[in-house]
C-alpha positions in Angstrom: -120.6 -135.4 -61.6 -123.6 -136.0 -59.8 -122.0 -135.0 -56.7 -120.8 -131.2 -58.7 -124.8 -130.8 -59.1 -125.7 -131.4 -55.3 -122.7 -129.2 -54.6 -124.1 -126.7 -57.1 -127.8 -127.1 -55.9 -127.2 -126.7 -52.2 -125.0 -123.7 -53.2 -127.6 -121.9 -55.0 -130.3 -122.8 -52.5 -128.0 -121.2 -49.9 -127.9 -118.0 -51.4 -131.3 -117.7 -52.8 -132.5 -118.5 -49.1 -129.7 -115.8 -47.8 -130.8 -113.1 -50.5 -134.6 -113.9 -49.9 -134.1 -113.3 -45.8 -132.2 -110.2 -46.4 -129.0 -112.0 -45.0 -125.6 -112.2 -47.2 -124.1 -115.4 -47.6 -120.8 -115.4 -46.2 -118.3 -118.4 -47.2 -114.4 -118.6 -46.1 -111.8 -120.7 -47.3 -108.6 -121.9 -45.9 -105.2 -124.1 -47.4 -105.9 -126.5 -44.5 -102.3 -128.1 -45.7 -100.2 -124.8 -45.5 -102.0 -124.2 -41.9 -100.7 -127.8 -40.9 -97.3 -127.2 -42.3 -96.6 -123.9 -40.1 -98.3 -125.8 -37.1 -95.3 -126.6 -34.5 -97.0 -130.2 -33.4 -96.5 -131.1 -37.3 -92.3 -130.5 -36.5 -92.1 -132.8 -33.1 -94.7 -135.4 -35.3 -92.1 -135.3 -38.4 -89.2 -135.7 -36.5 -90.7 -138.8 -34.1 -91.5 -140.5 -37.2 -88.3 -139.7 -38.8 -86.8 -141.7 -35.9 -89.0 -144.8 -36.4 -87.9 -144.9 -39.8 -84.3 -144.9 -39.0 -84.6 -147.4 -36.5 -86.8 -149.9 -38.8 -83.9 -149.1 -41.5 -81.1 -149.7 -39.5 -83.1 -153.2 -38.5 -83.4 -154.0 -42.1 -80.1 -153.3 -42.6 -78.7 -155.4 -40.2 -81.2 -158.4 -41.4 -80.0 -157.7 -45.4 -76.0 -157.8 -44.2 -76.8 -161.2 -42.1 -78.1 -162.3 -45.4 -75.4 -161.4 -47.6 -73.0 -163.0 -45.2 -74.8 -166.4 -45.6 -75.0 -166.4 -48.9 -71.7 -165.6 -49.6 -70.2 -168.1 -47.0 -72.4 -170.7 -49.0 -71.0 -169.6 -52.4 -68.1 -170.4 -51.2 -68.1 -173.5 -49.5 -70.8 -174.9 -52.3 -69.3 -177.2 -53.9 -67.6 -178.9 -50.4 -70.5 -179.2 -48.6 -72.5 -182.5 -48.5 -76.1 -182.2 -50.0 -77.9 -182.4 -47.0 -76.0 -179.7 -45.8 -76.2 -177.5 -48.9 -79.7 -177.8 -48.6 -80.0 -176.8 -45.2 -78.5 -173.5 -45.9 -80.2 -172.9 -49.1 -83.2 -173.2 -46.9 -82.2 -171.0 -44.3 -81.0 -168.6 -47.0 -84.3 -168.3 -48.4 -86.2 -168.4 -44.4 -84.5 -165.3 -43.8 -84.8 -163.6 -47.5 -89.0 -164.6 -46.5 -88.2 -163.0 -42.9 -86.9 -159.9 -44.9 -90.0 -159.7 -46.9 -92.4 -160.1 -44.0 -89.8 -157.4 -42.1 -90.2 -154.8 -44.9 -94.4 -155.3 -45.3 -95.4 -155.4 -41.6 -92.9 -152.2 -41.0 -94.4 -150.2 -44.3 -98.3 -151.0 -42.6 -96.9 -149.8 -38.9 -95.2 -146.6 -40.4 -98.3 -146.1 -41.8 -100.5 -146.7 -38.9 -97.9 -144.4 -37.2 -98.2 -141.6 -39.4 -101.9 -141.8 -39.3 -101.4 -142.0 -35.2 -99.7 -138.9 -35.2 -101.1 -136.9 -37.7 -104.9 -137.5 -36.8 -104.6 -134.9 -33.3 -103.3 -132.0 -35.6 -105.8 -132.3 -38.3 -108.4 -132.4 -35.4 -106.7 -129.7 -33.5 -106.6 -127.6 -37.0 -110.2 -128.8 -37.9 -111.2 -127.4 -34.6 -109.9 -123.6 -35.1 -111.5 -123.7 -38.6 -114.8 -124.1 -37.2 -114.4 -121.9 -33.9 -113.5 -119.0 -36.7 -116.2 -119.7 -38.8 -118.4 -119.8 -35.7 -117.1 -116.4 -34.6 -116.8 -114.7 -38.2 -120.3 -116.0 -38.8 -119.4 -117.8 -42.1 -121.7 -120.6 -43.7 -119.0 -122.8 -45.2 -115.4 -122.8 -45.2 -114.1 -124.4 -47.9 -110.4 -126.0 -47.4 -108.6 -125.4 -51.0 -105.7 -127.3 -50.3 -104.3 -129.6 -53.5 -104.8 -128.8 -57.0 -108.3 -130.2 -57.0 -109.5 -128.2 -53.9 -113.3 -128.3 -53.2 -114.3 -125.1 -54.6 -114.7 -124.2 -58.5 -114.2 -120.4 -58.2 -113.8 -118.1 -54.9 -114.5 -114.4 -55.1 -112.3 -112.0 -53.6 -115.3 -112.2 -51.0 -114.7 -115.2 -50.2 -113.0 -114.6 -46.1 -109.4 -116.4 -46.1 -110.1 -117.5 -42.6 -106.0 -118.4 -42.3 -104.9 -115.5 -40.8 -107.2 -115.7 -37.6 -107.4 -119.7 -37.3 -103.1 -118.9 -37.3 -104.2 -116.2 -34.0 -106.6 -118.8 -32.4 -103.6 -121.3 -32.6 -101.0 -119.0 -31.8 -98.9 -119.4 -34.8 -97.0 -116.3 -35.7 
């Protein structure tokens, strides 16, 4: 809340001080998430990370079937082998279901790492037209309204949607 009344009092200062030097104010907005969506780097990023997941999937997979082999080999033979032996295999049952574990956290954190990787140059790319725009349209702020929170509370219809000419400036039809 006390963030809203900074937000509100720089705001307000910004147009008092606009009006009071006989300048108008002039705020844009973009949906920074649509613009990344229709971006064609976004489509080569999706599809490389599409492929990491498979590959990590197809891992597990392999690693989940090697364990269901063991275990039912040593449901079988249970009650035949000796206890040193059942307990050896229990134990290995149970090293690879901790293996599996380990598997499935460490890939989660480098998918996540990767996605981050990937993503980061688009934002920045996208981040970059935003401000070249506003630079050349000679807007304040530019406010990005993606999300249902957004940052902005109300936007006039004189608000500039900068979209259409960050689209231009990254030659997105």
């Amino acid at each position: 809340m006390r963030n809203l009344s900074k937000f509100v009092a720089v705001i307000s200062f910004i147009l008092i001080a606009g009006t009071a030097l006989g300048q108008e104010a002039k705020f844009g907005h973009i949906d920074l998430q649509a613009l990344i969506q229709v971006m064609p780097e976004r489509t080569k990023a999706e599809a490389d990370y599409t492929k990491q997941v498979q590959e990590l999937e197809d891992q597990l997979g392999t690693m989940q079937k090697e364990l269901e082999s063991k275990y039912s080999e040593y449901i079988a033979k249970r009650d035949s082998l000796s206890e040193i032996v059942r307990s050896a295999r229990e134990n290995d049952i149970q090293e690879l279901q901790q293996r599996i574990q380990n598997f499935q956290m460490v890939a989660q954190q480098q998918l996540q790492q990767k996605q981050n990787e990937m993503l980061r140059p688009i934002f920045e790319k996208a981040q970059t037209a935003v401000g070249e725009v506003g630079k050349e349209k000679g807007l304040i702020y530019v406010f990005d309204v993606s999300g249902e929170l957004g940052t902005v509370l109300y936007r006039s219809n004189e608000s500039l949607d900068v979209m259409p000419f960050v689209k231009q400036k990254l030659g997105i039809q």
